[in-house]
Backbone atoms as SQL, in Angstrom:
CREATE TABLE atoms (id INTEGER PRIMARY KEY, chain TEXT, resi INTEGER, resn TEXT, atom TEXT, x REAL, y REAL, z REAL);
INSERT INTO atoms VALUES
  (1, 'A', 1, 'UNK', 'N', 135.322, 18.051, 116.361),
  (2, 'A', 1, 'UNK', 'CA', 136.128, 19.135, 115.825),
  (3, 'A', 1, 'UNK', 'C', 135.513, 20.463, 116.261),
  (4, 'A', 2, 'UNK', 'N', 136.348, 21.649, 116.654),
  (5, 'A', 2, 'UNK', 'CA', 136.002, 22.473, 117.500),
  (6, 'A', 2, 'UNK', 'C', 136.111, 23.610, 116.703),
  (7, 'A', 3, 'UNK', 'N', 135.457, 24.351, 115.954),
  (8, 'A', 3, 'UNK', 'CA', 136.110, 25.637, 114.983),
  (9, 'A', 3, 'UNK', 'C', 135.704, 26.805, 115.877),
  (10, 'A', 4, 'UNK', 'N', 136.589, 27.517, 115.469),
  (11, 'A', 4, 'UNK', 'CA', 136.396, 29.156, 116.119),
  (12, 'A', 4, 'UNK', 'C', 136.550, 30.455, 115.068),
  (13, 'A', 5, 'UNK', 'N', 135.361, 31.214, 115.339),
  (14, 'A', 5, 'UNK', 'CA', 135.377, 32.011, 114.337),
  (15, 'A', 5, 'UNK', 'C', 135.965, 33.754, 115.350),
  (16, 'A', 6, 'UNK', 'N', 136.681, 34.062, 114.206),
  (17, 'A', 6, 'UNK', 'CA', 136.974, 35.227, 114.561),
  (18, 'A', 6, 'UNK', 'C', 136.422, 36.434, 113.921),
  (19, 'A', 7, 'UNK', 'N', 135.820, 37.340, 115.102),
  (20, 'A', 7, 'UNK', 'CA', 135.606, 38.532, 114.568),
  (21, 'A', 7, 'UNK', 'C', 136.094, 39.367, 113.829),
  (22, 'A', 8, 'UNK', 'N', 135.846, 40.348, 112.527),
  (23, 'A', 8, 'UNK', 'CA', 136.191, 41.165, 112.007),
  (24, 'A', 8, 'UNK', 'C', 136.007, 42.465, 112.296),
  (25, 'A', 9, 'UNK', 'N', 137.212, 43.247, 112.225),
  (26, 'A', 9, 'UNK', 'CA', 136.672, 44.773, 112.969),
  (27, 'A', 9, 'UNK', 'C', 138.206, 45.281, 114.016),
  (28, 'A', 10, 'UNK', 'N', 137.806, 46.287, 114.789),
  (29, 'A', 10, 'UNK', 'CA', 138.792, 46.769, 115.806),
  (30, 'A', 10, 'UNK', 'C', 138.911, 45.784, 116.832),
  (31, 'A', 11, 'UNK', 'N', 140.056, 45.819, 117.750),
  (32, 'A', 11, 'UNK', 'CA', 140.304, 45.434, 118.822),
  (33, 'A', 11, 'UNK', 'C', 138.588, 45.682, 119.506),
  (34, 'A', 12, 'UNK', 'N', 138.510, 44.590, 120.555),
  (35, 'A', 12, 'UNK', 'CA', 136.884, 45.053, 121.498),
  (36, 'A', 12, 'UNK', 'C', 137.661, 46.402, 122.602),
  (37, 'A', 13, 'UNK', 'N', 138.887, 46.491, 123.312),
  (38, 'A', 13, 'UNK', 'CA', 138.984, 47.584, 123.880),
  (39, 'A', 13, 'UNK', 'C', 138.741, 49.015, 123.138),
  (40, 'A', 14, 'UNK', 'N', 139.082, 48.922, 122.057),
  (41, 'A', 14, 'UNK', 'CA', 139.464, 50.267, 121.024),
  (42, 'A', 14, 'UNK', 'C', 137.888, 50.472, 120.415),
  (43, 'A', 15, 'UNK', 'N', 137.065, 49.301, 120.452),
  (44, 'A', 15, 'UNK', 'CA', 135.827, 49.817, 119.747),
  (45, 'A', 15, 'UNK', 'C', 134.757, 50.044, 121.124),
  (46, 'A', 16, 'UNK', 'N', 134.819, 49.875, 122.451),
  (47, 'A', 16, 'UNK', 'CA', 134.256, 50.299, 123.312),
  (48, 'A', 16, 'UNK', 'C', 134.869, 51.883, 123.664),
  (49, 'A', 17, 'UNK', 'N', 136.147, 51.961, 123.523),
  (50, 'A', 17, 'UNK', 'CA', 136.296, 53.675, 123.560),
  (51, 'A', 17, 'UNK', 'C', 135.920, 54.123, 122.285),
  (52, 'A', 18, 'UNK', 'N', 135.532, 53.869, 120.851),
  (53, 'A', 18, 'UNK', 'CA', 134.786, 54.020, 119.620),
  (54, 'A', 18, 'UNK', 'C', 133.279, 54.345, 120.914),
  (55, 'A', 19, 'UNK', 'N', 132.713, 53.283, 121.085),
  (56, 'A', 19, 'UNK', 'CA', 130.962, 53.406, 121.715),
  (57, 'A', 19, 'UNK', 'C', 131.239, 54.362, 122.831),
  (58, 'A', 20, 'UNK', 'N', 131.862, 54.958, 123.345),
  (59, 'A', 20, 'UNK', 'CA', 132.076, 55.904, 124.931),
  (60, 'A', 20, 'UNK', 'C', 131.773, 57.328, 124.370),
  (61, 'A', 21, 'UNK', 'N', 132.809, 57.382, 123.233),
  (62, 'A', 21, 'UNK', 'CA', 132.760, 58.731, 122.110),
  (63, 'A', 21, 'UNK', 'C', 131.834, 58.928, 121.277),
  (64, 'A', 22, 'UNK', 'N', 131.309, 58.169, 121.065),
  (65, 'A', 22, 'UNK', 'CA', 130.249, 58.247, 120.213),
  (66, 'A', 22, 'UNK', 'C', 128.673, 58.593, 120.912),
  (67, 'A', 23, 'UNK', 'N', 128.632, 58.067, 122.002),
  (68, 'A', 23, 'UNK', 'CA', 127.576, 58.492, 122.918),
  (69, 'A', 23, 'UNK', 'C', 127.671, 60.127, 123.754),
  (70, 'A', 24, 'UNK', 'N', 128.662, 60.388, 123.994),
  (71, 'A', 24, 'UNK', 'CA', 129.198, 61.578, 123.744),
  (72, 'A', 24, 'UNK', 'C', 128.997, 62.579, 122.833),
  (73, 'A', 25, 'UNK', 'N', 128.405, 61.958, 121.667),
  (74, 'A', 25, 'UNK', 'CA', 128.501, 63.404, 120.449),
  (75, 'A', 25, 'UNK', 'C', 127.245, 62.458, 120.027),
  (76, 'A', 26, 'UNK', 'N', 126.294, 61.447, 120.314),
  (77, 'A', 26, 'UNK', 'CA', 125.524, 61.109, 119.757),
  (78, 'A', 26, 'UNK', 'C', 124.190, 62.075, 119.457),
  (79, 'A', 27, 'UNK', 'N', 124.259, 63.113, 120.230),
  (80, 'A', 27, 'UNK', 'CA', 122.862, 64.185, 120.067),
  (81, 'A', 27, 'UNK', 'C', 123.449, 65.254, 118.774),
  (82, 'A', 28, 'UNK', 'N', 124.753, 65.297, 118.586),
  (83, 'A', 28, 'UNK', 'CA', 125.192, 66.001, 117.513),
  (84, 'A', 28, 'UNK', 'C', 125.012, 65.514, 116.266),
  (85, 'A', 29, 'UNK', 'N', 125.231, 64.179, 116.494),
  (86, 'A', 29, 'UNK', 'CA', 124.931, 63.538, 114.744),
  (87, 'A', 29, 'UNK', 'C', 124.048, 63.054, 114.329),
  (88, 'A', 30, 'UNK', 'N', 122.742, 62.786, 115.754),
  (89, 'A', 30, 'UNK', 'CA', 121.514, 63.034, 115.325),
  (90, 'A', 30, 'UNK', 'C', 120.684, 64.027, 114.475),
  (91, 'A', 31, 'UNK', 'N', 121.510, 64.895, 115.357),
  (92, 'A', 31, 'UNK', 'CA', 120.234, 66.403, 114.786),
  (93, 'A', 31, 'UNK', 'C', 121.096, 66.675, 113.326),
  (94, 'A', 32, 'UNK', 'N', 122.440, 66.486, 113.473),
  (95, 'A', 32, 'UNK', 'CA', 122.690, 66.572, 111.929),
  (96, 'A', 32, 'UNK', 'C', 122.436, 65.482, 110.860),
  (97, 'A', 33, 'UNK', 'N', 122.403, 64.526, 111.135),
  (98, 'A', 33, 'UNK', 'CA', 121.788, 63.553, 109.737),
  (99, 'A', 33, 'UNK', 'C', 119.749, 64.125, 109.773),
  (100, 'A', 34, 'UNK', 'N', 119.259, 64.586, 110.722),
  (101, 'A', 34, 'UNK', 'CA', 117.784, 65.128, 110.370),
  (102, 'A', 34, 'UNK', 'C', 118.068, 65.619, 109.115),
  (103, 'A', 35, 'UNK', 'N', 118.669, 66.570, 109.465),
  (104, 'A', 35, 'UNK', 'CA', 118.420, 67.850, 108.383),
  (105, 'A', 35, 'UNK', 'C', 119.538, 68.147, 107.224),
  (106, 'A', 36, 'UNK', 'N', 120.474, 66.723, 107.037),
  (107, 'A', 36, 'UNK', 'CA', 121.216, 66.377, 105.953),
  (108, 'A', 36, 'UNK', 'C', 120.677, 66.184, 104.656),
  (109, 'A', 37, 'UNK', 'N', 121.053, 66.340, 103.947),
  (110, 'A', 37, 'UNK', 'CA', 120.691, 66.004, 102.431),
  (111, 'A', 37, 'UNK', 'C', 121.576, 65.304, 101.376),
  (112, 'A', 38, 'UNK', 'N', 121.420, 63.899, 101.411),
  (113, 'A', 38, 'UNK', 'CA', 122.013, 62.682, 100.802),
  (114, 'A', 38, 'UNK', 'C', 122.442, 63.488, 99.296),
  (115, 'A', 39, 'UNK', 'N', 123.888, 63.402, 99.113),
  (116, 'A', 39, 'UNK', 'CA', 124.381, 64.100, 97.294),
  (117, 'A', 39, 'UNK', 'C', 125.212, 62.625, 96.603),
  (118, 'A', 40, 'UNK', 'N', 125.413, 61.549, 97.413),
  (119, 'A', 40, 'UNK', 'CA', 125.828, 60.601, 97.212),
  (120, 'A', 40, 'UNK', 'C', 127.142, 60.817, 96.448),
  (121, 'A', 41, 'UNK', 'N', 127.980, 61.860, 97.748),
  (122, 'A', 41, 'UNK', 'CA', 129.556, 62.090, 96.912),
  (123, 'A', 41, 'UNK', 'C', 130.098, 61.527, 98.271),
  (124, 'A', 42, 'UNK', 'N', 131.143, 59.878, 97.666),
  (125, 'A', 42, 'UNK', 'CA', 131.449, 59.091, 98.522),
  (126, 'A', 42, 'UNK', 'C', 132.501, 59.986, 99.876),
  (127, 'A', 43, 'UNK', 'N', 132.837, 59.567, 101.017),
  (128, 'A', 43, 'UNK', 'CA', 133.349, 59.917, 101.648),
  (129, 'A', 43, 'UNK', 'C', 134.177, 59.121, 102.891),
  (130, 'A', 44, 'UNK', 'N', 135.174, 58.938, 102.962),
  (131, 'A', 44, 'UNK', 'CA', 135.780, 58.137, 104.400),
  (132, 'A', 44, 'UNK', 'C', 135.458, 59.033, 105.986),
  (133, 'A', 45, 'UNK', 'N', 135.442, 58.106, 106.764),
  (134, 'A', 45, 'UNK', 'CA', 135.498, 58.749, 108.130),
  (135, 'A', 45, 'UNK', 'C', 136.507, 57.876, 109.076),
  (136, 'A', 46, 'UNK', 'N', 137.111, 58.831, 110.421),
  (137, 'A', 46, 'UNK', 'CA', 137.893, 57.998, 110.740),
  (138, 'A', 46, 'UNK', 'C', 137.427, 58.301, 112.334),
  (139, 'A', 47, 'UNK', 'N', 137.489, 57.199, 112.597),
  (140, 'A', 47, 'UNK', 'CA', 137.006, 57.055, 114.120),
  (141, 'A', 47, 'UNK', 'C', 138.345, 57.378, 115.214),
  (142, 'A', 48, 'UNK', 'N', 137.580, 57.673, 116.760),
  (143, 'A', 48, 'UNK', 'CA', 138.370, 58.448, 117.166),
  (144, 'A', 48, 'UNK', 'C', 139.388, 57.096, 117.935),
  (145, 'A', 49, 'UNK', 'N', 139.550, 55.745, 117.523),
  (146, 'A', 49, 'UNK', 'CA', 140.451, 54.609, 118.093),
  (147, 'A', 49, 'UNK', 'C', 141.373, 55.025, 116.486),
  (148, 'A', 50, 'UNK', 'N', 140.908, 55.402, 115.441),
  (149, 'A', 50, 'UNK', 'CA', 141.737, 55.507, 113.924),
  (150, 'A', 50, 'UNK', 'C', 141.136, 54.931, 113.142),
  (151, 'A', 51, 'UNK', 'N', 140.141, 54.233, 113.472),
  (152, 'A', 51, 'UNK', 'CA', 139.973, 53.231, 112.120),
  (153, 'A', 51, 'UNK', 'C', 139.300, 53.983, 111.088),
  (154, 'A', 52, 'UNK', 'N', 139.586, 53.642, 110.110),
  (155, 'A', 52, 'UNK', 'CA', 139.046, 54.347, 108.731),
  (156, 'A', 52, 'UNK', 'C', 137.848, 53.646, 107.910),
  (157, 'A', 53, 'UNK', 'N', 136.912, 54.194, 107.659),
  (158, 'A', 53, 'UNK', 'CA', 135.301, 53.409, 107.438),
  (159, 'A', 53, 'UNK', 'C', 135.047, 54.426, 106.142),
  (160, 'A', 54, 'UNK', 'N', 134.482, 53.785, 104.837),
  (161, 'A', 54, 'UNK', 'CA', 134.089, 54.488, 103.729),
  (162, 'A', 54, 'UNK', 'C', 132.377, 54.681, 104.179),
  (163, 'A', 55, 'UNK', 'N', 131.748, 56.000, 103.572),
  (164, 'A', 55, 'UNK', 'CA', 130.534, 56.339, 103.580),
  (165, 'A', 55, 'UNK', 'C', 129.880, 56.543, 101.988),
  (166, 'A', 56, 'UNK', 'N', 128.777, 56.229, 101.727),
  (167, 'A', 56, 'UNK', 'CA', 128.145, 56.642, 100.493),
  (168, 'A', 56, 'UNK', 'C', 128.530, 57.950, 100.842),
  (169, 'A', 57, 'UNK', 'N', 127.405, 58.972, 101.640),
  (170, 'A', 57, 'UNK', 'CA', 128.253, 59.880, 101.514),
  (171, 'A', 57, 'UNK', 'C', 128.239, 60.403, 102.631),
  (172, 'A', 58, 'UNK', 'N', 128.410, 62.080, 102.665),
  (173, 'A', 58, 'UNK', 'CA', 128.617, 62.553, 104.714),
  (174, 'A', 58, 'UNK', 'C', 127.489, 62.378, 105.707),
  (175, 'A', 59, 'UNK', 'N', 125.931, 62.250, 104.865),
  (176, 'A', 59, 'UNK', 'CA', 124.606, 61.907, 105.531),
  (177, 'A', 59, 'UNK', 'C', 124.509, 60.603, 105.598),
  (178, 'A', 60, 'UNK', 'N', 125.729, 60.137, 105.252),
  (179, 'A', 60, 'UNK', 'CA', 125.555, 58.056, 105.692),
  (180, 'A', 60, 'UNK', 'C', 126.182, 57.969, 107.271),
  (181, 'A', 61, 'UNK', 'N', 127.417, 59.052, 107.091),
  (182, 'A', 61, 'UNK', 'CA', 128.360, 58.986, 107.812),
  (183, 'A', 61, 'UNK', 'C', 127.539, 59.354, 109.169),
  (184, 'A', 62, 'UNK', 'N', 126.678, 60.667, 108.972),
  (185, 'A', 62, 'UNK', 'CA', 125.957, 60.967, 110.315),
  (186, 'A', 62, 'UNK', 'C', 124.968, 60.034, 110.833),
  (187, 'A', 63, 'UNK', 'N', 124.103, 59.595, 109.463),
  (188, 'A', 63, 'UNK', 'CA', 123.534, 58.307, 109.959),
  (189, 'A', 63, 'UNK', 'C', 124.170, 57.293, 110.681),
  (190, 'A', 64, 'UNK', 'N', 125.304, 56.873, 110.579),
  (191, 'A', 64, 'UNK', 'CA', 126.005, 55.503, 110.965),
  (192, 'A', 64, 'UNK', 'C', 126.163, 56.250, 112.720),
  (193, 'A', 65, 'UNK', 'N', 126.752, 57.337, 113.036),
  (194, 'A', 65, 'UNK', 'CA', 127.274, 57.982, 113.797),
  (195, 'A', 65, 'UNK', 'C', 125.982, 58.152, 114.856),
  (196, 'A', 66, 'UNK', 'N', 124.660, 58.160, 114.555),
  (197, 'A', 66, 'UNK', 'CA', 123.695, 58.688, 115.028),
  (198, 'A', 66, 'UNK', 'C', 123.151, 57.234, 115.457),
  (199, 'A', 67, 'UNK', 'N', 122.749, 56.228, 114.670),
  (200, 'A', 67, 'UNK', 'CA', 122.434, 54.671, 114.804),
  (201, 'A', 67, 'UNK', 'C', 122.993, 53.980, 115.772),
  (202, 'A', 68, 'UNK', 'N', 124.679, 54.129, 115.193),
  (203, 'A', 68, 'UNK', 'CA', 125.524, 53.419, 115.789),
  (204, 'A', 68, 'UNK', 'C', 125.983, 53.703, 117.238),
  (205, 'A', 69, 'UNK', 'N', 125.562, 54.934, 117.448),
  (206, 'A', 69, 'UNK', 'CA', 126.876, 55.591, 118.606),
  (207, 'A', 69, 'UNK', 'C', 128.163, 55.650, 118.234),
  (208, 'A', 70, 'UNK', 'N', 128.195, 56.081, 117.378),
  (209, 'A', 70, 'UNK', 'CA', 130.168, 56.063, 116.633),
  (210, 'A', 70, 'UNK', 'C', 130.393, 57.423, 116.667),
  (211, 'A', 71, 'UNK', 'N', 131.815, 57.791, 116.583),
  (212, 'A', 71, 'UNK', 'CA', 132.245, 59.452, 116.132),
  (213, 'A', 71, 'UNK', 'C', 132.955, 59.244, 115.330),
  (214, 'A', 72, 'UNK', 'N', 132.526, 58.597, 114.402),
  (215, 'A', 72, 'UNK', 'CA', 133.578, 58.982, 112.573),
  (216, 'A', 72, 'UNK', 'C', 133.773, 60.259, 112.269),
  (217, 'A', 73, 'UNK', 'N', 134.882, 61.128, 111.629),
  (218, 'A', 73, 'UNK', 'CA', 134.379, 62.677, 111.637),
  (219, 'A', 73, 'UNK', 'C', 135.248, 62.426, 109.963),
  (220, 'A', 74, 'UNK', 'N', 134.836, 62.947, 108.874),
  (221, 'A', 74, 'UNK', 'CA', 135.923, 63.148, 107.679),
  (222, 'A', 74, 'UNK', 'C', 136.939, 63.216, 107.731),
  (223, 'A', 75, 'UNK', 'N', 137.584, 62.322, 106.884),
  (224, 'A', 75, 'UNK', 'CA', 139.137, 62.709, 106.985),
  (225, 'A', 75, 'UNK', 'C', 139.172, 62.491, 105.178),
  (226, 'A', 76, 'UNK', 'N', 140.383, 62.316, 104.638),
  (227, 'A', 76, 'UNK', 'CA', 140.630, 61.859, 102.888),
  (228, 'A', 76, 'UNK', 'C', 140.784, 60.373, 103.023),
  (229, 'A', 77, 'UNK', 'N', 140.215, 59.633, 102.038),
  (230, 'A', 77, 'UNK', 'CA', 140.143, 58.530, 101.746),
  (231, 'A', 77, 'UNK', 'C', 141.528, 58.275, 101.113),
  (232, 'A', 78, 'UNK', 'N', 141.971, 56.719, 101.713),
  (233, 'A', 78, 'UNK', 'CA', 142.906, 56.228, 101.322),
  (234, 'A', 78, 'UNK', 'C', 143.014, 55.529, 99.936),
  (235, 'A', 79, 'UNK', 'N', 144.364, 56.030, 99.146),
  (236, 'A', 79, 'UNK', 'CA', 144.654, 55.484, 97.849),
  (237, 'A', 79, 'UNK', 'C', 144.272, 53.745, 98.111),
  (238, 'A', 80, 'UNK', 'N', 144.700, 52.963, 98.905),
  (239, 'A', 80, 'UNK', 'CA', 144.551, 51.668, 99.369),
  (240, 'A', 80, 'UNK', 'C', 143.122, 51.227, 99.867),
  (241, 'A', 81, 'UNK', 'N', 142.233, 51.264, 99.280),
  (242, 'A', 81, 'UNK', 'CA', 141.007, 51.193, 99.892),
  (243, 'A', 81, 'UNK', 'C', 140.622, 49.703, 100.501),
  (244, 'A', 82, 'UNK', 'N', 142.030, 49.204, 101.005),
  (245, 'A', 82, 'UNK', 'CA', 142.183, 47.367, 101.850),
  (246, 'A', 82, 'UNK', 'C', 142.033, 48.030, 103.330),
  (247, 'A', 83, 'UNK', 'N', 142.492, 48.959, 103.006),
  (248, 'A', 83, 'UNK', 'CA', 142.635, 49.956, 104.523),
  (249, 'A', 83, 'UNK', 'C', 141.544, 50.130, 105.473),
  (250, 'A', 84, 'UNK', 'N', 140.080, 50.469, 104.727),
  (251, 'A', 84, 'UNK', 'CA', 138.948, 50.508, 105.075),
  (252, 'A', 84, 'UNK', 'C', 138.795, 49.590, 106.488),
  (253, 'A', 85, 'UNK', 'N', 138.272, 49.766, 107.429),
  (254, 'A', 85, 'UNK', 'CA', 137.732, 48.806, 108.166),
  (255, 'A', 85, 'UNK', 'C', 136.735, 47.327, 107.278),
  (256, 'A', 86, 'UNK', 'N', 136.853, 46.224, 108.261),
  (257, 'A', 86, 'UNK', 'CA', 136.552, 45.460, 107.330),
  (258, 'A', 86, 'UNK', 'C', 135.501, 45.250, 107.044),
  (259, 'A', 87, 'UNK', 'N', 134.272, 45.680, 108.187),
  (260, 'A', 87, 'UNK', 'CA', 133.377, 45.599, 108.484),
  (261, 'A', 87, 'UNK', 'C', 132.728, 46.438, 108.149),
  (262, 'A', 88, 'UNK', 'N', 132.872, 47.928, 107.182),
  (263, 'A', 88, 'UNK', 'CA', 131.704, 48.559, 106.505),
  (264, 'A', 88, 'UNK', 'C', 132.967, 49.101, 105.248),
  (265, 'A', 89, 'UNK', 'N', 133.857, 47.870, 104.996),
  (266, 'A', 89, 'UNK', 'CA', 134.433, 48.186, 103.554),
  (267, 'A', 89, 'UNK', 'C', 133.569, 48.441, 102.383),
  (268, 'A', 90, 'UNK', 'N', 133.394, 49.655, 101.839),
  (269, 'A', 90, 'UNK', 'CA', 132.487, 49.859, 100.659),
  (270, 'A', 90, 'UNK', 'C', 132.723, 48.894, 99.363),
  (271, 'A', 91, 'UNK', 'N', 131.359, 48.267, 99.099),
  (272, 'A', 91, 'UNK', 'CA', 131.217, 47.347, 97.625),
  (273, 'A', 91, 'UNK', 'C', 130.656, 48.003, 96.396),
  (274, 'A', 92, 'UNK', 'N', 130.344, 48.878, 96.886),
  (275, 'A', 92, 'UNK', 'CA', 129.127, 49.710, 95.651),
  (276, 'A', 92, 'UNK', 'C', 130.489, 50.382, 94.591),
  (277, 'A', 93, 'UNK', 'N', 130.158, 50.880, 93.756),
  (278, 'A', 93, 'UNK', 'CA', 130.562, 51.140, 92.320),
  (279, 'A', 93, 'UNK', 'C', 131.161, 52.373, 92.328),
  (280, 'A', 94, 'UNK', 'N', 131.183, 52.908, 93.702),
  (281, 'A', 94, 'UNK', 'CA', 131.368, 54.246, 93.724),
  (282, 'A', 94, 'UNK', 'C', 133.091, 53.856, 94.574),
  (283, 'A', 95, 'UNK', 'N', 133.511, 52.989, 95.403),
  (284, 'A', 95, 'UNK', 'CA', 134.862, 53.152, 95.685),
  (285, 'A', 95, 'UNK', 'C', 135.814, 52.116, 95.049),
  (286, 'A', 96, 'UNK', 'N', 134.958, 51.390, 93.745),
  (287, 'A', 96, 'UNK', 'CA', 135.948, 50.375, 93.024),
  (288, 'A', 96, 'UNK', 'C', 136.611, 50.764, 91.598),
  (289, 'A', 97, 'UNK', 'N', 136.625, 52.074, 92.231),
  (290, 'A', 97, 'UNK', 'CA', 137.562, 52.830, 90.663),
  (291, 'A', 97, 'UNK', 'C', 139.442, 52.958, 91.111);
């Protein structure tokens, strides 16, 4: 018996133009998560393929952006929080209201 697991997340074309853009602005969201200061007021970001990703808060967002090579930039968080990408859907206590 042969199982196949499928990835969770964006299309692989749409998240390699995600990694193209993100290396692109990666010296920007470096130097800004340095000198960020964590207030832990939650926040969404939406990447430049669309996908929508929740953050603890905007110094997670630069972190992820800076780590990752991503360009999440703020946008408003969705009433539907299924919406989230699936792969950094927030669990913490702060987006299950």
């Amino acid at each position: 018996m042969i199982v196949f697991v499928i990835a969770h997340g964006p299309p692989l074309e749409r998240d390699n133009e995600d990694v193209v853009m993100g290396r692109k602005m990666g010296a920007k969201w470096c130097s800004m998560a340095k000198v960020c200061n964590h207030d832990r007021v939650p926040v969404c970001g939406v990447s430049h393929a669309g996908d929508i990703m929740g953050f603890r808060d905007l110094c997670d967002m630069f972190d992820f952006n800076c780590i990752r090579r991503r360009n999440y930039k703020q946008t408003a968080c969705p009433e539907d929080k299924s919406v989230l990408s699936v792969s950094r859907r927030p669990t913490n206590s702060y987006y299950d209201d």
